[in-house]
C-alpha positions as CSV (number, residue, x, y, z in Angstrom):
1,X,18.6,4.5,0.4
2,X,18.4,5.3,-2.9
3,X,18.3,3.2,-6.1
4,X,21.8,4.1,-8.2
5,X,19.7,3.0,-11.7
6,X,16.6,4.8,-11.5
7,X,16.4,6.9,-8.3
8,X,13.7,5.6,-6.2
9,X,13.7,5.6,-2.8
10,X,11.3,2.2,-3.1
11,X,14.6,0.1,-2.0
12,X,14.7,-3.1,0.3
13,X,18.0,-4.6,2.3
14,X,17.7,-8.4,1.2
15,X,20.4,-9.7,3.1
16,X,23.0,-9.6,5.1
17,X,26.2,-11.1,5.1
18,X,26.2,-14.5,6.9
19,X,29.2,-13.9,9.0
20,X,30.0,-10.8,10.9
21,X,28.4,-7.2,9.8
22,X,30.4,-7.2,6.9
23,X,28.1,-6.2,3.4
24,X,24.7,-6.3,2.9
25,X,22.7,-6.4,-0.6
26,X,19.6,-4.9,-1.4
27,X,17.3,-4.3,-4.2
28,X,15.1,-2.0,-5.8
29,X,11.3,-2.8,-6.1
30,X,10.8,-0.3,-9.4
31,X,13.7,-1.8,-11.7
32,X,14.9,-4.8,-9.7
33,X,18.4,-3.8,-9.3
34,X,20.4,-5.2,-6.6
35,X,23.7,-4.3,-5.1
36,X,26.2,-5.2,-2.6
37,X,26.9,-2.4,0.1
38,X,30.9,-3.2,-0.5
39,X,30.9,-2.6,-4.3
40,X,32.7,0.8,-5.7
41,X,30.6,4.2,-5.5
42,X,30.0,3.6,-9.3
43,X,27.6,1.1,-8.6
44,X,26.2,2.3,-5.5
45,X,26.2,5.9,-5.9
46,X,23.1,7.4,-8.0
47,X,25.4,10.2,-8.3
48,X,28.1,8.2,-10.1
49,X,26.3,5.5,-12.0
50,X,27.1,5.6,-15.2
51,X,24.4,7.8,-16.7
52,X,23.9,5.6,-20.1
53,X,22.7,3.2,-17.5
54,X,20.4,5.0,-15.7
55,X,16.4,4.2,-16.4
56,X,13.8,6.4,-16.2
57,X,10.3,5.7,-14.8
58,X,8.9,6.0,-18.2
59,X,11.7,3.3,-19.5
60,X,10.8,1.0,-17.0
61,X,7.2,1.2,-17.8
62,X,7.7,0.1,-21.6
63,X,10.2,-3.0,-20.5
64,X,9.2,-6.1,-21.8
65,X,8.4,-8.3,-18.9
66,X,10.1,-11.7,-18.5
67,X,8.2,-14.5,-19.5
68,X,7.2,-17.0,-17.5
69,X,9.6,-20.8,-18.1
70,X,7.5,-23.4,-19.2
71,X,7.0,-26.7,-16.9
72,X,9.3,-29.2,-16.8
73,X,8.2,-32.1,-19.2
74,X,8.8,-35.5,-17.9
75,X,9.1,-38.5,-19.8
């Protein structure tokens, strides 16, 4: 499996579907994007991503990373 965004080959299945063998979804450990296996070939085909959406290693290594939410404050 590859990743459709960045191309690595680092992917994991999450899930599968609850009933039946019907979709799986799975996710990619470099830039954390996750797909259905039932959604079109533009989403899961590297080949037909749209290429203004692609990401490159050296993109993903300048990302911001997400900061962490604050605690709850209780009253």
């Amino acid at each position: 499996m590859i990743c459709p965004r960045c191309e690595s080959e680092n992917v994991d299945k999450l899930v599968d579907s609850p009933v039946g063998d019907v979709w799986e979804v799975y996710m990619c450990n470099r830039c954390y994007y996750s797909w259905r296996s039932t959604e079109d070939a533009s989403v899961t085909d590297p080949a037909k991503y749209d290429k203004r959406f692609k990401l490159t290693e050296a993109q993903i290594a300048k990302m911001m990373e997400i900061p962490p939410i604050p605690p709850l404050e209780v009253e």
